[in-house]
C-alpha positions in Angstrom: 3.4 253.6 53.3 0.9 251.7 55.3 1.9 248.1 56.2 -1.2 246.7 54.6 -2.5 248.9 52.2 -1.4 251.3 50.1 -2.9 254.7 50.3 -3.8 255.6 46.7 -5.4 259.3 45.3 -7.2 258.7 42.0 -7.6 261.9 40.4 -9.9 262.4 37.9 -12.2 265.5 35.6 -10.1 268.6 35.3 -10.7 271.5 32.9 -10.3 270.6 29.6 -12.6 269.1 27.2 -11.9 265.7 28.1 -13.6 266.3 31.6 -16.1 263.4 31.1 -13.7 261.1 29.8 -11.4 261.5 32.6 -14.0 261.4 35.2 -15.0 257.9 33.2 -10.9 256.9 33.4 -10.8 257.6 37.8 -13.7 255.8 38.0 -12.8 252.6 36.9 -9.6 253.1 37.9 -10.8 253.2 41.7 -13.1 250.9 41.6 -11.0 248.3 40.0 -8.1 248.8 42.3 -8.5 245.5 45.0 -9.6 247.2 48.4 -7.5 244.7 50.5 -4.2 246.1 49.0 -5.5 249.7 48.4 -7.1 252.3 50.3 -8.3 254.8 47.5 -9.0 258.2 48.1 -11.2 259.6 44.9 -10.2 263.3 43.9 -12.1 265.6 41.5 -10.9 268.6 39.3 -14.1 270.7 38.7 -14.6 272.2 34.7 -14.0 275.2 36.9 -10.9 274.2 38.5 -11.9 273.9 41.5 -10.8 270.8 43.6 -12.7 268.4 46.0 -12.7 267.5 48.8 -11.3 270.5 50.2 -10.1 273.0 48.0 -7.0 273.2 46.3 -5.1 273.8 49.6 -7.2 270.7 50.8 -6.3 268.4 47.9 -2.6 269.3 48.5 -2.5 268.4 52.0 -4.9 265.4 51.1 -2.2 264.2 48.3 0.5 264.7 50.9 -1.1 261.9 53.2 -1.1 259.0 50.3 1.6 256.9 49.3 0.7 257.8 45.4 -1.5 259.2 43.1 -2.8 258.4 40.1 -3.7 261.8 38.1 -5.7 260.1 35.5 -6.2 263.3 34.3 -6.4 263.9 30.1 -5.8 266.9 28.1 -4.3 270.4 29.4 -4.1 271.3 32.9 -3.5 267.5 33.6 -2.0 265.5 31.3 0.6 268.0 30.2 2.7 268.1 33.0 0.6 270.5 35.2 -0.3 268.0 37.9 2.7 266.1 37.8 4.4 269.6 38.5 1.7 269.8 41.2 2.7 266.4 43.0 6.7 267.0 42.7 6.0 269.9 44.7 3.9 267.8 46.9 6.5 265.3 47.0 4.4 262.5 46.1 4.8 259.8 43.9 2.6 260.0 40.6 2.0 257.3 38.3 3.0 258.2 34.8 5.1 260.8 33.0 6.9 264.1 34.8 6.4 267.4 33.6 8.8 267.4 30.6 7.3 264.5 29.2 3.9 265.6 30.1 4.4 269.3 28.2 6.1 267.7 25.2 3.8 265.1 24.2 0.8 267.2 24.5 2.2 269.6 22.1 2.0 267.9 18.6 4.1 270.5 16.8 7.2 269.5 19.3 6.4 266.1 19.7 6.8 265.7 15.7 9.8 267.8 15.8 10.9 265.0 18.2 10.6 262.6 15.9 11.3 264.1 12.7 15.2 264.3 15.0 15.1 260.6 14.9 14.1 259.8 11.5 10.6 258.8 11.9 8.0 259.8 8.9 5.5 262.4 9.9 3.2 264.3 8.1 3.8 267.4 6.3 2.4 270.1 8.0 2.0 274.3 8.9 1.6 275.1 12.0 -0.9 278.0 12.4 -1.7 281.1 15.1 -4.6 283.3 14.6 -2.4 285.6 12.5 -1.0 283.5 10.1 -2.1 283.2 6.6 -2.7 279.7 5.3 -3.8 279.2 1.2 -5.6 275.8 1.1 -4.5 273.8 -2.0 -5.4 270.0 -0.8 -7.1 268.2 1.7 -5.9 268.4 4.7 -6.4 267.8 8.6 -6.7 270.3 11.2 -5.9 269.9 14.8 -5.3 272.2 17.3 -1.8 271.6 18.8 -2.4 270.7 22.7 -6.0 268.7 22.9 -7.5 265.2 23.0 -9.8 262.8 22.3 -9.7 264.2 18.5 -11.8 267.5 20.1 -11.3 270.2 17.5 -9.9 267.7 14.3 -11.5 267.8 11.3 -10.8 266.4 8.0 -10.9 269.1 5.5 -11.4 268.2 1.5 -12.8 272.0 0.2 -11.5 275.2 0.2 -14.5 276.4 1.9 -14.9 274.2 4.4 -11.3 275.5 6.2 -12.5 278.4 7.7 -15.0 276.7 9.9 -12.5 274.2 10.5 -10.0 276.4 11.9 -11.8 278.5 13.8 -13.2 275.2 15.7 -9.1 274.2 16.3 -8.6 277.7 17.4 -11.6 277.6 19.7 -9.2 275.2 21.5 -5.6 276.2 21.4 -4.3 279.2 19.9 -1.7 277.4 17.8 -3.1 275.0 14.8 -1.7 272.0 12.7 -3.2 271.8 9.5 -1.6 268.4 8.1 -1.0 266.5 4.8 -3.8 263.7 4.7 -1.8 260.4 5.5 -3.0 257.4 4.0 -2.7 254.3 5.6 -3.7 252.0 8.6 -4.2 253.7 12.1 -2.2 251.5 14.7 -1.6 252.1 18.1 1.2 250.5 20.8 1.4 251.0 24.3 5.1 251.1 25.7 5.3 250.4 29.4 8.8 251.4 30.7 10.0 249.5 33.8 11.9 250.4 36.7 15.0 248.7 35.7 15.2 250.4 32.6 13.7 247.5 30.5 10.8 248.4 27.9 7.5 246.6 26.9 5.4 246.7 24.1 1.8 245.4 23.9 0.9 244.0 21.0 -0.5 246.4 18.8 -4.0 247.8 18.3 -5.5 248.7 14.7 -8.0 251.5 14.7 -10.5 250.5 11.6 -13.1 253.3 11.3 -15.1 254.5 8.1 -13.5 257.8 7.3 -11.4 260.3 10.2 -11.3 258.4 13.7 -12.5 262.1 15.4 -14.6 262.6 18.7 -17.5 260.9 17.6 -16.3 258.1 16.2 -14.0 257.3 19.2 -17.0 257.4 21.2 -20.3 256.0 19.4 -18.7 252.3 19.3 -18.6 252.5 15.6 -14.8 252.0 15.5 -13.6 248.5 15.6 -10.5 247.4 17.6 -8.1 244.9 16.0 -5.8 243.7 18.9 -3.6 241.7 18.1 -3.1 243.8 15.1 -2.9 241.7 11.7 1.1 243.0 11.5 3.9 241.2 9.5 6.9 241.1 11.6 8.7 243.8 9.8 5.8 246.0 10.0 5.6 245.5 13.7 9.4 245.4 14.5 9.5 248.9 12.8 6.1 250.2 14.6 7.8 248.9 18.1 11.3 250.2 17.5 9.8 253.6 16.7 7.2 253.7 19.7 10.2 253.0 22.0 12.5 255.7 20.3 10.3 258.2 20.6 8.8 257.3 24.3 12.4 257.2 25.0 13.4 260.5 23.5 10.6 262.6 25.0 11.6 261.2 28.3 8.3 259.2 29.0 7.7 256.8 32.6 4.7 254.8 33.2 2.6 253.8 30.2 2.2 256.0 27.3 0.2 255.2 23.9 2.3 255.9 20.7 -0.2 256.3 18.0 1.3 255.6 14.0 -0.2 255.5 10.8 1.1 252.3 8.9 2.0 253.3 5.1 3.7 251.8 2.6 6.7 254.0 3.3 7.0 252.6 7.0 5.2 254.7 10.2 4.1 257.1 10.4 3.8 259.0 14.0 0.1 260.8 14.5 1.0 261.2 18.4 1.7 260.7 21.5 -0.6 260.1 24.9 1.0 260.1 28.2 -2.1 259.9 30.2 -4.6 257.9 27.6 -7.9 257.0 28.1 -7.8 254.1 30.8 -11.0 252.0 31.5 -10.9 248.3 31.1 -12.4 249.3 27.3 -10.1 251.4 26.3 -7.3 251.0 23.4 -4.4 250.9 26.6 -6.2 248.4 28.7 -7.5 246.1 25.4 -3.6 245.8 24.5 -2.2 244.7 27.1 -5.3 242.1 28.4 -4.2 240.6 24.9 -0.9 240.1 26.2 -2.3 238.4 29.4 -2.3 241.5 31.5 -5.6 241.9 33.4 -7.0 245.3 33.7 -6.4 245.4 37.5 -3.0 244.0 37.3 -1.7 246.4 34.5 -2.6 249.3 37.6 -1.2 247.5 40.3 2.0 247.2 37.8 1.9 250.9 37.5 1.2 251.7 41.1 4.1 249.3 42.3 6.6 250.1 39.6 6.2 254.0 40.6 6.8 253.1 44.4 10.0 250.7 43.2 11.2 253.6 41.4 
């Protein structure tokens, strides 16, 4: 590590369909880090796969030369463990979650198998490949298993409306969730785990849209963000312990966003985002500058943490 400033790879795009999002995410990421305590070399995954500067071969060796990377990378072939895997082999530090934690928490079906082992609620569901028969009886939602920002969800209330719903989710993934409607408030906690072992929790963020929170609406600024959320302490003692409990248990490092629906049963867990959205106006970011956090401090936390670790 350089004596003055730390040498820092921001990598952003990649190939899913949360390109844009993640190119928006290494942007401010870089250009928020302070330049007298980083020097911050901006890397981009191509739709195609193809990395610059250099090459894949180039990235590698460009990786190599930096104290730590940031992979701000969403979705699959980035946020599932693929480019954590890709800087282990490196043998760089990364910000965030390793490759187990990565692989798990993109994959919905385990990630509420994960839970379901600990006891917290989730929703009825099937899980779906192209073969398998499914007989529509209720409204539902469909998702397919390993995506994000709500690409290929959809709220389904007719029998005739599933087909074009699943073939959407499969467009995606080739394994689907179709899922019991759950009703009751959208939260969201961000669980930062330190390098001591020590956990902490944001305070909570309410998601209130009109109707599904999909693509769109996480997009068009229609959705309003209540952080703090408007919790009772029960409520938000139970929503904590189970955001720890299952960041724990899927082996999460780094900040991850543990997303809950709040019913009158107690959470619920929607899912889990090791890699979320992370400009200064996203759900992450907003939690913890309501704790006091600034947006560049929360990344030099990160970036320090990983190099204490």
């Amino acid at each position: 590590m350089s004596a003055s400033r730390v040498r820092v790879a921001v990598v952003g795009g990649g190939q899913s369909c949360e390109h844009e999002v993640s190119l928006a995410s290494a942007a401010a990421i870089a250009d928020a880090l302070d330049p007298a305590a980083y020097d911050v070399v901006r890397v981009t995954v191509g739709r195609d796969g193809t990395w610059s500067p250099g090459g894949l071969a180039g990235a590698v060796e460009l990786l190599r030369g930096c104290d730590v990377v940031v992979p701000a990378l969403h979705g699959p072939r980035g946020e599932d463990g693929t480019v954590a895997a890709l800087c282990e082999l490196a043998g760089v530090p990364y910000v965030g979650s390793g490759v187990g934690a990565g692989a798990l928490a993109m994959d919905k079906w385990a990630t509420k198998l994960v839970a379901r082992s600990l006891g917290i609620g989730v929703a009825p569901d099937a899980l779906l490949t192209p073969g398998t028969a499914y007989a529509w009886t209720h409204p539902v939602v469909v998702k397919p298993v390993a995506s994000g920002s709500s690409h290929g969800v959809a709220l389904v209330g007719s029998a005739d409306a599933l087909p074009a719903a699943l073939a959407a989710a499969f467009a995606l993934d080739d394994r689907v969730l179709v899922e019991d409607v759950v009703v009751g408030r959208e939260v969201d906690l961000a669980v930062l785990g330190r390098p001591d072992g020590s956990r902490v929790v944001a305070p909570a963020l309410e998601v209130v849209a009109d109707g599904i929170f999909d693509t769109g609406t996480k997009y068009d600024g229609s959705a309003e963000f209540r952080v703090p959320a408007p919790l009772a302490d029960p409520e938000r003692e139970a929503l904590e312990a189970a955001a720890v409990a299952v960041y724990d248990a899927l082996g999460c490092a780094g900040v991850a966003r543990v997303d809950f629906f709040l019913t009158d049963a107690g959470p619920v867990l929607n899912e889990v985002n090791t890699m979320p959205g992370f400009t200064e106006q996203s759900q992450v970011p907003k939690m913890f500058a309501a704790a006091g956090t600034s947006y560049a401090d929360l990344l030099d936390l990160l970036i320090r943490d990983t190099l204490a670790a």
